[in-house]
VOGU-3710 file (C-alpha; in Angstrom, 3 decimals, decimal comma):
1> xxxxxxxxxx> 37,780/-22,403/90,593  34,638/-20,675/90,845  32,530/-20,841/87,577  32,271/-17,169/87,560  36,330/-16,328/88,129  36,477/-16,286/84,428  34,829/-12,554/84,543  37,182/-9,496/84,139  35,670/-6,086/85,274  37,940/-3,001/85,661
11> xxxxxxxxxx> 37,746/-1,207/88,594  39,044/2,279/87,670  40,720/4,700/89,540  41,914/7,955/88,870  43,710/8,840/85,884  46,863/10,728/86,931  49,326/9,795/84,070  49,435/13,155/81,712  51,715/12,132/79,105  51,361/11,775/75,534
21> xxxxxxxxxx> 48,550/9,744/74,697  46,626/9,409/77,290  43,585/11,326/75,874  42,201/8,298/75,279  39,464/6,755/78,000  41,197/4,477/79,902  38,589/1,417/79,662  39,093/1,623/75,736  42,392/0,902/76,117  42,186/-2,193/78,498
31> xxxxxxxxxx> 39,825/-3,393/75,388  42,200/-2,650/72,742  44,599/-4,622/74,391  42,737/-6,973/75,229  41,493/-7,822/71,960  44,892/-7,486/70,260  45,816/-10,176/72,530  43,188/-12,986/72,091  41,897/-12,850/75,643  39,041/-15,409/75,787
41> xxxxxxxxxx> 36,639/-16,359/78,510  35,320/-19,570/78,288  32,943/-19,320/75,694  35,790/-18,772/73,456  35,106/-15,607/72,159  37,452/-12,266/72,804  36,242/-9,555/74,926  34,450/-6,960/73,472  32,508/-3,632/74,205  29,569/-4,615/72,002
51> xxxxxxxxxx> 28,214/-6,058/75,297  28,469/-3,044/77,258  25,516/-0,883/78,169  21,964/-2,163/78,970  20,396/-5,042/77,051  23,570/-7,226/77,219  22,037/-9,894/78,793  18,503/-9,703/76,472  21,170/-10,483/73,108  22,437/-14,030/74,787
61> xxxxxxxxxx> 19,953/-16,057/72,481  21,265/-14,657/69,549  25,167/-14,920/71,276  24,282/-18,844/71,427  22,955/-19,170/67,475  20,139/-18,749/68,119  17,785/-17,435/64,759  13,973/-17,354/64,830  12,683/-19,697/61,938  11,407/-18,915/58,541
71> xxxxxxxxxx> 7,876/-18,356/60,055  8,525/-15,669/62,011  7,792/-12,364/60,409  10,612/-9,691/59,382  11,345/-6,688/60,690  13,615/-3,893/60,131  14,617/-1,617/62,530  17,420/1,494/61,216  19,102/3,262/64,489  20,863/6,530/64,923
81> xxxxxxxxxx> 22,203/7,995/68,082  22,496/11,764/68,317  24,740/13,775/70,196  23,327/16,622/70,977  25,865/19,160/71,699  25,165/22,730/72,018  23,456/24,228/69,342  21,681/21,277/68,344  18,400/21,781/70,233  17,206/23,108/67,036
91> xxxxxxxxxx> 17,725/20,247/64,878  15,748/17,835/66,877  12,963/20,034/67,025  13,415/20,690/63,220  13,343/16,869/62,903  10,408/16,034/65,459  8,536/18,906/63,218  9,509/16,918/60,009  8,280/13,298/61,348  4,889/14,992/61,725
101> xxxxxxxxxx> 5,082/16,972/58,758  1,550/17,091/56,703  0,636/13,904/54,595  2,082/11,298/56,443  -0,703/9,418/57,932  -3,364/7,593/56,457  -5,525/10,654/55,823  -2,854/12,517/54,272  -3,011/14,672/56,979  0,016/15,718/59,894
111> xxxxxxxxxx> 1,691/12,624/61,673  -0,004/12,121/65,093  2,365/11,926/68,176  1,823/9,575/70,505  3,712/7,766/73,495  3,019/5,054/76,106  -0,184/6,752/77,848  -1,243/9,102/75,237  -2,552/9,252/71,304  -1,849/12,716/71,480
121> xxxxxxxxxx> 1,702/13,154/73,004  3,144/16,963/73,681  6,124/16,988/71,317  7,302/20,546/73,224  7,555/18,691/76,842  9,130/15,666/75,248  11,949/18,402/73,806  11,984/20,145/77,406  12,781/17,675/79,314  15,439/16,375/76,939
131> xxxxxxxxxx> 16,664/19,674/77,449  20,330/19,127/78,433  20,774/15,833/77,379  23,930/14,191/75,655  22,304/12,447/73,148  19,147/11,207/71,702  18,068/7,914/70,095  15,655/7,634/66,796  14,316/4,300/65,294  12,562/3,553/62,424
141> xxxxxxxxxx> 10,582/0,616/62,749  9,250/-1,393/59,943  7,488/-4,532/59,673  7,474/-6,492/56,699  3,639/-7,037/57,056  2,822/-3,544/58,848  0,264/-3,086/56,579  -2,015/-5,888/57,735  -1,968/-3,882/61,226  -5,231/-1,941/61,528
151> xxxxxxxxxx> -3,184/0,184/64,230  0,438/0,352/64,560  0,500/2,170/68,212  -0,509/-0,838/70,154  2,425/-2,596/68,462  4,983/-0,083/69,030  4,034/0,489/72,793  4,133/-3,325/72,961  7,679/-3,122/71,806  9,183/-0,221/73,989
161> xxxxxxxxxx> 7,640/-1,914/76,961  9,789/-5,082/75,639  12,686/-2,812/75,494  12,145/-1,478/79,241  12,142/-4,716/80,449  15,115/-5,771/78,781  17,021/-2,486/79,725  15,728/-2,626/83,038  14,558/1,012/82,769  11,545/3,264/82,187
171> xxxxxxxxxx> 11,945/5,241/78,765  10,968/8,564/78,027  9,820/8,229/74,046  7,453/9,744/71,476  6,734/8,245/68,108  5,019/8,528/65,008  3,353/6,030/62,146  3,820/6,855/58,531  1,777/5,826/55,877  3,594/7,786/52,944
181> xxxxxxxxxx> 5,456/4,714/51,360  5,260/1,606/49,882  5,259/0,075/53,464  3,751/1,981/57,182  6,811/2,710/59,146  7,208/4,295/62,354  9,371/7,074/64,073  10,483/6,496/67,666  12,637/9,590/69,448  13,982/7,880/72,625
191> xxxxxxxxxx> 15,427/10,248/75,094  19,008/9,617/76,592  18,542/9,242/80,141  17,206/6,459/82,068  14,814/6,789/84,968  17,150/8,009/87,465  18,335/10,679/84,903  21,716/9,061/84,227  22,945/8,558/80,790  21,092/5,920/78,771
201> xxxxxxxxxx> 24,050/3,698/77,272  22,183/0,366/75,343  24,383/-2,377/74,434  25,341/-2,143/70,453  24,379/-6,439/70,737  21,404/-5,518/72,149  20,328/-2,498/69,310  22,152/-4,478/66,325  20,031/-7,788/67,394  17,887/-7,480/70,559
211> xxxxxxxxxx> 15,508/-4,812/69,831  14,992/-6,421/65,941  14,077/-10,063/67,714  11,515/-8,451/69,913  9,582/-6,537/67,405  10,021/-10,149/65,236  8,206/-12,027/67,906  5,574/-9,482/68,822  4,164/-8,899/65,267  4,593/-12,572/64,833
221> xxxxxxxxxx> 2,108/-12,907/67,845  0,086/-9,990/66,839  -0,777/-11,748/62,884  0,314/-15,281/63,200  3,537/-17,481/61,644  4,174/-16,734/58,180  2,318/-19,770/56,150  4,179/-21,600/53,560  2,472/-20,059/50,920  3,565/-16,604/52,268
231> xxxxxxxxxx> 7,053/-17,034/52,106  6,889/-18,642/48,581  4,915/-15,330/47,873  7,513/-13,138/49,228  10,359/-14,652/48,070  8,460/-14,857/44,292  8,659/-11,075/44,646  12,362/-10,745/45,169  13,408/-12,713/42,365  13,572/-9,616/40,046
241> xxxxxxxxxx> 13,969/-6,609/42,091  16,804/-4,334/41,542  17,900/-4,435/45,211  19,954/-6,535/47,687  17,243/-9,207/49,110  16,883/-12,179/51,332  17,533/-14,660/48,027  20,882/-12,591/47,751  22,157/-13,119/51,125  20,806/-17,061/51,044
251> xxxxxxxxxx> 23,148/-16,898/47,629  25,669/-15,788/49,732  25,397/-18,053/53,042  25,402/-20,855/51,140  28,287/-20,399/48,507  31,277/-22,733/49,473  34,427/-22,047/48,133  32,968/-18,851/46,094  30,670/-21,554/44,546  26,847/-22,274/44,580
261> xxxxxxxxxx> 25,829/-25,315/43,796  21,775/-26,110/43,485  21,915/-29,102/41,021  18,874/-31,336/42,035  18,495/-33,577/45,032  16,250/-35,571/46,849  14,887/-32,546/48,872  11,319/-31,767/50,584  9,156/-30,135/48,444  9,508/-26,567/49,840
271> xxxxxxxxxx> 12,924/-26,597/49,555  13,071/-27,111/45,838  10,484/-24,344/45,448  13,203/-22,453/47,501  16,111/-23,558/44,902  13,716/-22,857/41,810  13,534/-19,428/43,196  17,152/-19,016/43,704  17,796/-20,236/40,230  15,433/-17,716/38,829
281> xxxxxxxxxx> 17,329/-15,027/40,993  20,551/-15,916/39,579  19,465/-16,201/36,350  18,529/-12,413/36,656  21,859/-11,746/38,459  24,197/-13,126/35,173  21,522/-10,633/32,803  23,135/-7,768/35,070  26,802/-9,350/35,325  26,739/-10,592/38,919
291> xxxxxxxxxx> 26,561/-14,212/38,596  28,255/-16,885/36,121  27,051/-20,167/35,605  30,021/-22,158/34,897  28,985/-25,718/34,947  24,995/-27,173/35,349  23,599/-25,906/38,342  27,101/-24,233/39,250  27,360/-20,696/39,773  29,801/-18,100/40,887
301> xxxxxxxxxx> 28,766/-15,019/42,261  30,868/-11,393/41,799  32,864/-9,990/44,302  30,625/-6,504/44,282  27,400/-8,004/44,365  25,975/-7,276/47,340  27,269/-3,514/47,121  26,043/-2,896/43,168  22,637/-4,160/44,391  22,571/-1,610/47,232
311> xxxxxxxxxx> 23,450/1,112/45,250  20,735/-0,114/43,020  18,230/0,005/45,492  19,766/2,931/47,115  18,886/4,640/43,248  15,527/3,250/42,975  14,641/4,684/46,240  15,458/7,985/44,737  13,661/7,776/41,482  10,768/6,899/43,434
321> xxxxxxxxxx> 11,627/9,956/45,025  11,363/11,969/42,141  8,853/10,623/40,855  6,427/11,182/43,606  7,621/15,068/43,613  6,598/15,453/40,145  3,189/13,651/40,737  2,576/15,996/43,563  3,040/18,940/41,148  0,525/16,767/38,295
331> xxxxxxxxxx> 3,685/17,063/36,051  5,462/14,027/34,539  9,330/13,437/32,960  11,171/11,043/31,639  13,435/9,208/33,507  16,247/10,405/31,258  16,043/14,029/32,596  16,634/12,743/35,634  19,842/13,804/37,391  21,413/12,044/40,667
341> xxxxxxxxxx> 23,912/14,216/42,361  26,323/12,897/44,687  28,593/16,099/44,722  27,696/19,606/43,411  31,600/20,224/42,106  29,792/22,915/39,212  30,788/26,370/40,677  27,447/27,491/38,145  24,079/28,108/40,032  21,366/25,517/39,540
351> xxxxxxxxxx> 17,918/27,155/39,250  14,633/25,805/39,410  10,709/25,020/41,150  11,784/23,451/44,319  9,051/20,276/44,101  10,571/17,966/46,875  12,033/18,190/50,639  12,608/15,993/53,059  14,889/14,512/55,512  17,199/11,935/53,280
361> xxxxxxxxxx> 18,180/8,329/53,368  16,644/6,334/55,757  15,168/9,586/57,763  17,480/9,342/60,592  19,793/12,168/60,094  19,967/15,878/59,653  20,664/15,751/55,523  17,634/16,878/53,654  16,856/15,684/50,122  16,196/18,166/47,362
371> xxxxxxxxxx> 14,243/17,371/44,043  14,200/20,637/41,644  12,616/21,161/38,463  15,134/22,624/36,854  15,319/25,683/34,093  17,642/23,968/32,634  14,955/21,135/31,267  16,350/18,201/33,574  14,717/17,027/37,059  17,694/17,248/39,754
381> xxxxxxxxxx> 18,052/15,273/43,017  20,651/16,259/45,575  21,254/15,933/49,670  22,439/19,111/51,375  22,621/19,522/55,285  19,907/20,799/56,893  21,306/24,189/58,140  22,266/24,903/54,183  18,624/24,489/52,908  16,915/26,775/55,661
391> xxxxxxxxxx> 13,467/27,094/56,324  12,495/27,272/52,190  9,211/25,996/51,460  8,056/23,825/48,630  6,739/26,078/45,415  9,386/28,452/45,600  12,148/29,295/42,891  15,896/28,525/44,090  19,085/28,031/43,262  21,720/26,058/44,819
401> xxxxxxxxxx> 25,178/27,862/44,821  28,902/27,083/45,814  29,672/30,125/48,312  32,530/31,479/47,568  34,822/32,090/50,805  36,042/35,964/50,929  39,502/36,650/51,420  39,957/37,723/54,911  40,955/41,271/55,746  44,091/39,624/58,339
411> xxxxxxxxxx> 45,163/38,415/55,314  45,571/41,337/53,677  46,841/43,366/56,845  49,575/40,676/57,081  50,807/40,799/53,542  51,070/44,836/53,336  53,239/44,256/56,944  55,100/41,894/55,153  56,132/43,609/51,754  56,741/46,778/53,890
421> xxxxxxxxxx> 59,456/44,391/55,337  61,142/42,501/53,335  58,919/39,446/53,127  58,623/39,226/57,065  55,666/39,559/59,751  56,595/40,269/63,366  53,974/40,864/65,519  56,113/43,370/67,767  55,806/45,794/64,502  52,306/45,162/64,039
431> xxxxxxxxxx> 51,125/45,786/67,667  53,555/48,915/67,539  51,591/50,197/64,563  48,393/49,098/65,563  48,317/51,499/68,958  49,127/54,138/66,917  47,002/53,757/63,490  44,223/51,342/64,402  40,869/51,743/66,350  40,558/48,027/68,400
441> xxxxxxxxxx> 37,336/47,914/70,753  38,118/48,094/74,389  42,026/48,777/73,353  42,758/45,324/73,548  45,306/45,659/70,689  47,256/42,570/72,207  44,318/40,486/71,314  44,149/42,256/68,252  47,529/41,108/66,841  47,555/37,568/68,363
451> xxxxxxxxxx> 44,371/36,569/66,256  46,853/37,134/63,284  49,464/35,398/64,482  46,963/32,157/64,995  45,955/32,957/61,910  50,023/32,287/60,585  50,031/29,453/63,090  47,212/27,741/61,363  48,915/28,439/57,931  52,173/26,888/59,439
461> xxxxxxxxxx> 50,789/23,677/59,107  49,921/23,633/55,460  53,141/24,969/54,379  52,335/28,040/53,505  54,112/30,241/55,619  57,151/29,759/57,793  57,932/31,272/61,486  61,562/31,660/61,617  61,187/32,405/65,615  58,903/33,538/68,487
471> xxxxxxxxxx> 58,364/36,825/66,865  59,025/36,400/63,217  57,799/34,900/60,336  58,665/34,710/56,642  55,395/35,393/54,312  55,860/34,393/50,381  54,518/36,716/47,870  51,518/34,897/46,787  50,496/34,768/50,317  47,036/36,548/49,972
481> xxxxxxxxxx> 45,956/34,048/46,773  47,753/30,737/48,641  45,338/31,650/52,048  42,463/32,417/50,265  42,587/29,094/47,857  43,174/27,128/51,499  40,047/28,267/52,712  38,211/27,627/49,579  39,278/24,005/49,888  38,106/23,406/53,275
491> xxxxxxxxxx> 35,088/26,124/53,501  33,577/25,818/50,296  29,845/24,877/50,861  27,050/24,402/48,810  23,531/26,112/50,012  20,296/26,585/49,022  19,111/30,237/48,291  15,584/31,593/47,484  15,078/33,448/44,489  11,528/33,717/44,569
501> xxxxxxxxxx> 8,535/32,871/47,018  5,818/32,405/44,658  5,593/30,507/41,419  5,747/31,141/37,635  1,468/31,750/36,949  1,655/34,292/39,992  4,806/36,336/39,159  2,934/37,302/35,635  1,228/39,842/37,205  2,883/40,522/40,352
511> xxxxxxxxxx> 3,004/44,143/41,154  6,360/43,734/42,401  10,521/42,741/41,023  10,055/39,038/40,386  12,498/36,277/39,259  11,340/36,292/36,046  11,827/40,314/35,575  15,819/39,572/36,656  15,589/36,135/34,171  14,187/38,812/30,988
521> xxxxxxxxxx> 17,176/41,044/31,549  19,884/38,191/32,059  18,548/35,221/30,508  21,920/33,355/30,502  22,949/33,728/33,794  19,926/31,197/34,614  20,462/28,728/32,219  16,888/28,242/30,722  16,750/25,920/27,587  13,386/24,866/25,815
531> xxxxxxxxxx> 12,268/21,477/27,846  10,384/20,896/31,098  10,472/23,190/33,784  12,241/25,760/31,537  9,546/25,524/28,790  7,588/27,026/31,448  9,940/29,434/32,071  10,211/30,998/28,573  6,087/30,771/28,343  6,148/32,928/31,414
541> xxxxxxxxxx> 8,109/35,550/30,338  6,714/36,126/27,452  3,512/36,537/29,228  5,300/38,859/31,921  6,888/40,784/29,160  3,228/41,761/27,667  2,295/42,546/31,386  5,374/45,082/31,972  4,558/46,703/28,788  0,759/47,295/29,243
551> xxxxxxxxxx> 2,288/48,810/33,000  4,496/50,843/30,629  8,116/49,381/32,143  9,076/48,070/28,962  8,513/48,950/25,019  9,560/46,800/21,882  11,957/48,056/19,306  11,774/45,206/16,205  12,566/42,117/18,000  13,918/43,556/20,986
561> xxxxxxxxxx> 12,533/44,589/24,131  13,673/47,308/25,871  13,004/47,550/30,037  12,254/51,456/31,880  15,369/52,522/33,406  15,224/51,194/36,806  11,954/49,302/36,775  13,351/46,833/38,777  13,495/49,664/41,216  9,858/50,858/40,418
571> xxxxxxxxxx> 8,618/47,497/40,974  10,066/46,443/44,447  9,099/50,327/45,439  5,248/49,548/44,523  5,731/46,540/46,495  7,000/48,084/49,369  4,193/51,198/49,512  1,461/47,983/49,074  2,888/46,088/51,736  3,250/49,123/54,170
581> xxxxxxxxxx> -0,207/50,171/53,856  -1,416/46,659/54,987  1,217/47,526/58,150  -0,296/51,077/58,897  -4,275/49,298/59,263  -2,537/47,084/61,624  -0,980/49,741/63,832  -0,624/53,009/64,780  2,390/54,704/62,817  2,368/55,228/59,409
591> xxxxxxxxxx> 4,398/54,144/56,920  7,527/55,433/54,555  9,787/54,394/51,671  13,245/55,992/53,033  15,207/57,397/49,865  18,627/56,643/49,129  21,352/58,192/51,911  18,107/58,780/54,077  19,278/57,615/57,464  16,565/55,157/59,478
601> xxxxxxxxxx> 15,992/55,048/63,166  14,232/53,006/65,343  13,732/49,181/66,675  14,127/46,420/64,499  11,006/44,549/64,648  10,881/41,319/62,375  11,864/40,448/58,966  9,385/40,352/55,987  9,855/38,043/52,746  8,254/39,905/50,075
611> xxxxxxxxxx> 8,598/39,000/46,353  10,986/41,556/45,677  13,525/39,862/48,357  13,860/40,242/52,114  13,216/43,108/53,943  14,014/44,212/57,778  10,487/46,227/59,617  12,125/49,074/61,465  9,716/50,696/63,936  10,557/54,636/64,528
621> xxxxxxxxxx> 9,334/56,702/67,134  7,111/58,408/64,446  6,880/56,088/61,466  7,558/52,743/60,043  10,077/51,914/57,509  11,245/48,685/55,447  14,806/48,346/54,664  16,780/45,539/52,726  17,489/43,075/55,256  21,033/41,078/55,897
631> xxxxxxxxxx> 21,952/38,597/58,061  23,905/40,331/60,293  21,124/42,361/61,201  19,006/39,597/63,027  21,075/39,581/66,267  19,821/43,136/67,062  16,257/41,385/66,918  14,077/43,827/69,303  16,840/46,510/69,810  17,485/49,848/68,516
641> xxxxxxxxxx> 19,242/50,144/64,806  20,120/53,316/62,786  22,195/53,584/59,431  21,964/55,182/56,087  20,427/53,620/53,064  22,376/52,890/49,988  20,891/51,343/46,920  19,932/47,556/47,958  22,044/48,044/51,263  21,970/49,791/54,448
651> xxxxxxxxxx> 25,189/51,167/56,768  24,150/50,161/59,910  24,935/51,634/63,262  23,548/49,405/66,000  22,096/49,959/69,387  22,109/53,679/70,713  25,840/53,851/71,709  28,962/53,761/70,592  29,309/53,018/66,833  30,370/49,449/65,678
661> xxxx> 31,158/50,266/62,393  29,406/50,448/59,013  28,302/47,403/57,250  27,139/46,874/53,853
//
């Protein structure tokens, strides 16, 4: 037998069978199997698809046992891969914008980019020709001793290079260094596509234990073995920290039978400075519950300690957090105002000074952390995807809200069908009724019915409506309220809204409808109580209140104060007329204020974010207007809009054609 018949590669053909099932990629399947059955080579072990990919070959030391000794230096390296489907173009550049976001380096100023040839890489041809690809690969990269490194970039290029020759590849990567932590870290975007433009697939051995051993052995070349005083000193540190360390998982290696035992022995004389340690770390552990010492020198260790510790650690990361927020803003809090929250299940707004952003966890993903100063008096920390926070700066007032999902209008089409008729849809009746009652665009009144019927299909499989045949279906009663609480289950989202753009000393004399003009008239909707951030609040307003009377929008009768009818109004208005002459010294047209059930013509331009809320710059053939804006409105970016204003709203007609309908 040759010494190399032991290998199994597939060699795949097509896949013609179509039955149920066979979804799944062939290849995984062989592996399942395989697994499930014991198959062994003749190292022993089962065959698995942690070896697959490039950098299979680089992970055999660590296959064989093989561990780099106490001298070596640590280093941590966190991995994500991306898949960048469509639409998510703008999340890496949001991210690669965030990584060199402004007080990161050691001058507090932007990260720098850099990449193999260059301290000054171009972040928007790095994103161009990743253009099309399937996925993306970040690191973060941090060395135990990074801070002894007068220059991380010479390290890190040292390391990719590493990595090319172990993938047997050229790389296409940009990173930067941050120097906003306890410990200098660095960023690394690695495209996903090798040098022939193929997709990039690295073996999980090789990113799990590979990459980690490389960077281990280069910084240990770049500053030396760790001395024996060193790791003392390091492992002195861990004794008391409120995190999951290298004593823990020694604790752990060495238990035998779910016991430790580190009564003395003969022993060299750095390990009993090793077992001193680890009796001072356990010592700590039975103060917090996690370890029992049931006999001399005898300990047991509980079942959860490795997770409470993370969770620990997890939490004093985000204290830190916090902390560092408030510093920023010269403002400090106990920690017992401090709220952590893992789920936002209150339905009631949460409003504050937004004094912390950034990109949470371990910085590899598209979850943003949020630290508010509340109204309320308390300091809140939350995570929130990325596309829920939008693009709110730091300063502003906000609230984060549940959004309440709006019963649909085929909902309420279907129930009227189906109390007309005994309790039933059919969609024969409805498309009947539909030619003869209902405008559709382009006729298509086929397409128009079927979108309710996979609407009922959907509903089907929750129970809460049942087809009877092809062309019937049985609707209960409470069908609108059953439909609408099934969408609030799976579509309710929390989101991030701005309530104001400037903060509490400005708004005291802004000529304009601020947040704390809405928080005098409805100071319970906001939930302001006497204690940090909201202290502030109820300082301001008084102030704002003395400011609104010398402008003559509000008046005191005994202890009440009484606003102007409409000042609210009067206030965005004198906004509005400021902000338009500042538009009419930058161009041609002059400006207007269009009055209620004026109708507005013209192309819409931008959008504006003025104190008094958002507002859309319509350019007319003879004049310039600013209407409220709404979402819906930005796809007509740079095309012709009319529609009628109403109050706070506008019912829009777009483009010069035929009319789409008014919206509100």
């Amino acid at each position: 037998m040759s010494d190399r018949d032991d290998r199994f590669k597939p060699e795949l053909g097509r896949i013609r069978s179509v039955g149920r099932g066979c979804g799944r990629p062939y290849l995984n399947r062989v592996l399942k199997e395989m697994s499930v059955a014991g198959l062994a080579g003749l190292s022993g072990h089962s065959f698995s698809g942690y070896r697959i990919g490039r950098g299979n070959d680089a992970g055999r030391h660590e296959r064989a046992g093989y561990r780099p000794g106490p001298a070596y230096r640590r280093v941590i390296i966190k991995t994500r891969l991306v898949r960048l489907s469509s639409g998510r173009q703008a999340a890496v550049r949001a991210h690669l914008r965030y990584i060199q976001r402004d007080g990161v380096s050691r001058t507090n100023d932007p990260g720098e980019l850099y990449d193999c040839s260059s301290d000054a890489a171009d972040g928007k041809a790095f994103l161009d020709r990743g253009e099309g690809d399937r996925h993306q690969f970040r690191f973060i990269v941090s060395a135990e001793d990074a801070a002894e490194l007068d220059d991380q970039k010479p390290f890190i290029r040292d390391l990719m290079a590493a990595m090319e020759k172990d993938l047997g590849t050229r790389l296409d990567w940009v990173a930067v260094d941050h120097f906003n932590t306890d410990n200098p870290h660095t960023h690394i975007l690695l495209r996903g596509k090798d040098e022939r433009g193929q997709d990039l697939i690295i073996a999980r051995d090789y990113i799990r234990e590979g990459m980690r051993r490389r960077a281990s052995e280069l910084i240990t070349l770049e500053l030396g073995p760790q001395t024996e005083l060193e790791i003392r000193r390091k492992l002195e540190r861990q004794v008391a920290q409120d995190r999951f360390t290298d004593l823990d998982r020694d604790l752990l290696r060495s238990a035998a039978d779910g016991i430790v035992d580190l009564r003395a022995m003969p022993e060299p004389a750095r390990d009993r400075h090793k077992r001193l340690q680890k009796i001072g770390r356990l010592q700590v552990l039975a103060e917090r519950g996690l370890a029992l010492e049931i006999k001399t020198g005898r300990w047991t260790l509980s079942p959860k300690l490795e997770e409470t510790l993370r969770q620990a650690g997890e939490r004093g990361d985000i204290i830190k957090t916090m902390h560092r927020a408030l510093a920023d803003q010269k403002q400090s809090r106990a920690i017992v105002s401090f709220d952590i929250h893992h789920d936002i299940s209150s339905e009631h707004p949460m409003t504050g000074l937004l004094i912390g952003k950034g990109v949470a966890g371990d910085g590899l993903g598209d979850r943003l952390h949020l630290v508010i100063d509340g109204s309320d008096g308390r300091v809140h920390y939350l995570e929130l995807p990325e596309a829920a926070c939008g693009d709110i700066p730091r300063g502003s007032l906000v609230e984060v809200v549940r959004t309440r999902q709006q019963a649909r209008a085929a909902d309420r089409t279907i129930a009227d069908l189906a109390r007309q008729n005994e309790s039933l849809y059919e969609p024969a009746v409805h498309l009947l009724m539909a030619r003869e009652r209902i405008p559709v665009p382009g006729d298509n009144h086929e397409g128009y019915v079927e979108a309710h019927v996979r609407r009922l299909e959907a509903l089907r499989r929750t129970g809460i409506v049942e087809r009877l045949g092809p062309d019937c279906w049985r609707i209960p009663e409470d069908y609108e309220l059953r439909a609408e609480a099934h969408d609030r289950s799976r579509n309710q989202q929390v989101r991030l809204r701005l309530l104001c753009p400037i903060g509490l000393e400005t708004q005291i004399t802004a000529n304009a409808a601020t947040w704390l003009d809405r928080a005098i008239l409805d100071p319970g909707s906001f939930g302001i109580r006497d204690g940090g951030f909201g202290r502030e609040v109820l300082r301001s307003m008084e102030h704002r209140k003395e400011w609104l009377a010398g402008q003559g929008l509000l008046h005191q009768e005994a202890d009440r104060w009484i606003p102007h009818r409409n000042f609210l109004t009067l206030l965005a208005r004198r906004e509005l007329e400021e902000t338009g002459r500042g538009l009419e010294q930058m161009g041609d047209l002059p400006f207007r204020v269009p009055e209620n059930g004026e109708r507005v013509r013209g192309i819409y331009r931008q959008s504006l974010t003025l104190v008094s809320g958002k507002y859309a710059l319509i350019e007319g053939t003879h004049e310039i207007n600013l209407v409220p804006w709404r979402p819906v409105i930005e796809r007509e970016l740079g095309r012709h809009v009319s529609g009628i204003v109403h109050g706070d709203g506008v019912s829009w007609k777009m483009g010069r054609g035929r009319d789409r309908g008014p919206w509100r």
